[in-house]
KEGUNU-64173 format. One line per field, with one value per atom (N, C-alpha, C): residue number from 1; atom name; chain; z, y, x. Coordinates in Angstrom, 3 decimals. Atoms other than C-alpha are relative to their C-alpha. Layout:
<pts>
resi	c(NUM,...)
name	c(CA,...)
chain	c(A,...)
z	c(Z,...)
y	c(Y,...)
x	c(X,...)
</pts>
This chain:
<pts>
resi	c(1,1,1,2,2,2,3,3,3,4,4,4,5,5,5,6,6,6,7,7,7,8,8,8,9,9,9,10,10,10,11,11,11,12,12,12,13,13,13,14,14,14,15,15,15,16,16,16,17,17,17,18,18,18,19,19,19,20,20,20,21,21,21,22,22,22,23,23,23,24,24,24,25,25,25,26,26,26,27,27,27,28,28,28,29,29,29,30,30,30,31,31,31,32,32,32,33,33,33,34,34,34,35,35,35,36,36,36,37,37,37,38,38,38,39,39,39,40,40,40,41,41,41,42,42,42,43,43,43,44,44,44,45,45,45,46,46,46,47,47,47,48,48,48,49,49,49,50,50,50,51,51,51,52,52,52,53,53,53,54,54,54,55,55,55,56,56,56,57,57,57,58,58,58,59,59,59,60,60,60,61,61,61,62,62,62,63,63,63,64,64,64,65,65,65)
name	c(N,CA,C,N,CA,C,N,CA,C,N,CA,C,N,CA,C,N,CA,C,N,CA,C,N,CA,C,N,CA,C,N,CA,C,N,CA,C,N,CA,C,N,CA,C,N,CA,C,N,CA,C,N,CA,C,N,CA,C,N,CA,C,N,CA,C,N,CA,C,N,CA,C,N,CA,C,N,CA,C,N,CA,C,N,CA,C,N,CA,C,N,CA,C,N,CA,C,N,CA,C,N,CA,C,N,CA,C,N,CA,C,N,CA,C,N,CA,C,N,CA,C,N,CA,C,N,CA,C,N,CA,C,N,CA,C,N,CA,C,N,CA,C,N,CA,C,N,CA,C,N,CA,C,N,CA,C,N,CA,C,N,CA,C,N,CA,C,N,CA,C,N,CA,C,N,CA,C,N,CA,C,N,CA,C,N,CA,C,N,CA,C,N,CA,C,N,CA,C,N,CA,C,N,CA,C,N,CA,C,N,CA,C,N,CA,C,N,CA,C,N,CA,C,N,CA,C)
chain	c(A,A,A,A,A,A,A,A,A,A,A,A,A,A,A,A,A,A,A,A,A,A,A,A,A,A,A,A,A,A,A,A,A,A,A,A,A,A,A,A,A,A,A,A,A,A,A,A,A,A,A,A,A,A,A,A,A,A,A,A,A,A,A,A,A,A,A,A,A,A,A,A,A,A,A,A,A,A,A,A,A,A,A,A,A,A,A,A,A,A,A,A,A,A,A,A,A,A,A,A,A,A,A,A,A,A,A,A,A,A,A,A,A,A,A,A,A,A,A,A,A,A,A,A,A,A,A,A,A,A,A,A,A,A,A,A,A,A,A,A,A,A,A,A,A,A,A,A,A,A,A,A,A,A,A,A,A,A,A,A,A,A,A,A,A,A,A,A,A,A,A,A,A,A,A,A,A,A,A,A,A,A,A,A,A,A,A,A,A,A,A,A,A,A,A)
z	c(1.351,115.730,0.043,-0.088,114.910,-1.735,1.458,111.733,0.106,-0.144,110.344,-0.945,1.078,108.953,-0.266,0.140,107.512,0.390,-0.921,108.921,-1.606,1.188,105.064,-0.896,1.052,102.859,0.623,-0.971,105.399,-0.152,0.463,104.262,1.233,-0.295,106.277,-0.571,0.761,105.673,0.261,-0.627,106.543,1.105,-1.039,110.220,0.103,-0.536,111.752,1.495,-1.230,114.386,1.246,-0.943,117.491,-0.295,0.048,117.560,1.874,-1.039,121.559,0.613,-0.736,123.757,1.422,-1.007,126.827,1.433,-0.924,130.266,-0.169,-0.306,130.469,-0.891,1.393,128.323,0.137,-0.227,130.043,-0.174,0.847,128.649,-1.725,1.533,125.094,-0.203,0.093,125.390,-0.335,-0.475,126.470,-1.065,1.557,123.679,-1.242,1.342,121.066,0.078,-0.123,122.510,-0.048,0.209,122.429,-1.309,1.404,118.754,-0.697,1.048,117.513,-0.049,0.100,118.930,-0.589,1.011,117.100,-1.299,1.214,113.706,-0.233,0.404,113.830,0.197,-0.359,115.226,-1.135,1.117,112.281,-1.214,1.130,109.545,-0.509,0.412,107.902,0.185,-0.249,109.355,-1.068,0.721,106.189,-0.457,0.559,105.133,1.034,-1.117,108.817,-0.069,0.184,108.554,-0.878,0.533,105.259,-0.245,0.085,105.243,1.300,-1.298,109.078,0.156,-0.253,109.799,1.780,-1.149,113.046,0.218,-0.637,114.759,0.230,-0.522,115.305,0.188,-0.721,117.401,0.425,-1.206,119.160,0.390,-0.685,121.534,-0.183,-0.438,122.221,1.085,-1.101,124.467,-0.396,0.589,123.726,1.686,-0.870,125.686,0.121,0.078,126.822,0.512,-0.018,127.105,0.780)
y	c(-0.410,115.370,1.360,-1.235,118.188,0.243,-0.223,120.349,1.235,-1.580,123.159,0.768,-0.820,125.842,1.184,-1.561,129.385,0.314,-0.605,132.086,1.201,-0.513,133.604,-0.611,0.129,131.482,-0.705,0.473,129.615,-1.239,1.503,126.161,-0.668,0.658,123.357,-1.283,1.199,120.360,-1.096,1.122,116.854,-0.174,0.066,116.177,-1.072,0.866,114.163,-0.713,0.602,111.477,-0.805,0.560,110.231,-1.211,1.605,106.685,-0.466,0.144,106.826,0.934,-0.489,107.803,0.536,-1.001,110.345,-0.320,0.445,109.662,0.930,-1.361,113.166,1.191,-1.132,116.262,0.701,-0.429,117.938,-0.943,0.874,115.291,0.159,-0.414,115.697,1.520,-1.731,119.533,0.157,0.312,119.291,-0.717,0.772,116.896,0.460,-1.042,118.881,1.088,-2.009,122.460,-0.696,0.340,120.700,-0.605,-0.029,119.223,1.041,-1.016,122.225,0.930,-1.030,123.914,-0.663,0.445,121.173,0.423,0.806,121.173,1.695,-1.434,125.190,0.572,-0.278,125.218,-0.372,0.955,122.541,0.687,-0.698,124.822,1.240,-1.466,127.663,1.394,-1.632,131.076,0.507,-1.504,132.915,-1.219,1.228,130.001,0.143,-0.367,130.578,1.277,-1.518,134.243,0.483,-0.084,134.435,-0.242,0.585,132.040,0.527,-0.226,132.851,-1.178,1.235,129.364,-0.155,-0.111,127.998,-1.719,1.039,125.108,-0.320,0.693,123.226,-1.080,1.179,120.737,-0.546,0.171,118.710,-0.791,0.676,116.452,-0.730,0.626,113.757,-0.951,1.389,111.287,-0.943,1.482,107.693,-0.469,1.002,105.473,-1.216,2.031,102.177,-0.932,1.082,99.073,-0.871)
x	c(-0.307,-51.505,0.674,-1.112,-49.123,0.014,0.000,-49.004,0.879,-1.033,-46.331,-1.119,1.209,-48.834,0.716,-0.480,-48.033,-1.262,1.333,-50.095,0.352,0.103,-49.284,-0.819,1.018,-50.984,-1.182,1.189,-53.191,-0.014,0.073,-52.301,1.003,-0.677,-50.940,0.773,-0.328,-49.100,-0.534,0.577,-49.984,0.640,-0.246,-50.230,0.400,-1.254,-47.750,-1.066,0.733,-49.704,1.236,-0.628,-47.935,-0.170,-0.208,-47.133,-0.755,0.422,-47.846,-1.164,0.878,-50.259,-0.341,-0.024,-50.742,-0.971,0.569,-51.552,-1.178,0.812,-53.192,-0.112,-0.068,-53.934,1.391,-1.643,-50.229,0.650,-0.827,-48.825,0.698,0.699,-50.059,0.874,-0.439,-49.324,1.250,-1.411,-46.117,0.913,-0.985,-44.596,-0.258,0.600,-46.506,0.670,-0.654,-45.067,1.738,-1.813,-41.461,0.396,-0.259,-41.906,-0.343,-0.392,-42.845,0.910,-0.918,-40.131,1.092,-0.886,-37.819,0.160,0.178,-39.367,0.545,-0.389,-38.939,1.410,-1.240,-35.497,0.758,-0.211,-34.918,0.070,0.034,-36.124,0.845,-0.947,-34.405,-0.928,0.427,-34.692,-0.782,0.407,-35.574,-1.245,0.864,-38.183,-1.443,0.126,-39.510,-1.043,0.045,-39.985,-1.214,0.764,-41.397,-1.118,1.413,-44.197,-0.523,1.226,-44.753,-0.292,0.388,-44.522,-0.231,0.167,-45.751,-0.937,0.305,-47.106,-1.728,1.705,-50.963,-0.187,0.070,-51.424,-1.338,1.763,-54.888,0.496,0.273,-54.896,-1.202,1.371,-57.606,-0.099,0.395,-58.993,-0.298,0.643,-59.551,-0.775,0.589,-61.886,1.246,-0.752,-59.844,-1.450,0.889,-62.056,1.177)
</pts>
């Protein structure tokens, strides 16, 4: 899961869930630390700035059966 949050008003938006799933937790990490550097590259500088926008991500583990 991945969320754009401000670190101004303290709110996030609705988290965005992967469709796939991660061999390993550097997996996970890794595609999370490279979409949030999209979604912020994506946004407008002064939009950016002001709110203090920024990225939150988790990871998890599933059991397989």
């Amino acid at each position: 899961m991945l969320s754009v949050c401000s670190f101004v008003t303290g709110e996030c938006k609705d988290p965005v869930t992967y469709g796939q799933t991660f061999d390993t937790w550097k997996q996970c990490a890794i595609v999370a630390l490279d979409t949030s550097i999209k979604y912020l590259e994506a946004m407008d500088s002064n939009t950016v700035n002001e709110l203090q926008l920024s990225t939150q991500y988790s990871c998890k583990t599933q059991d397989t059966i």
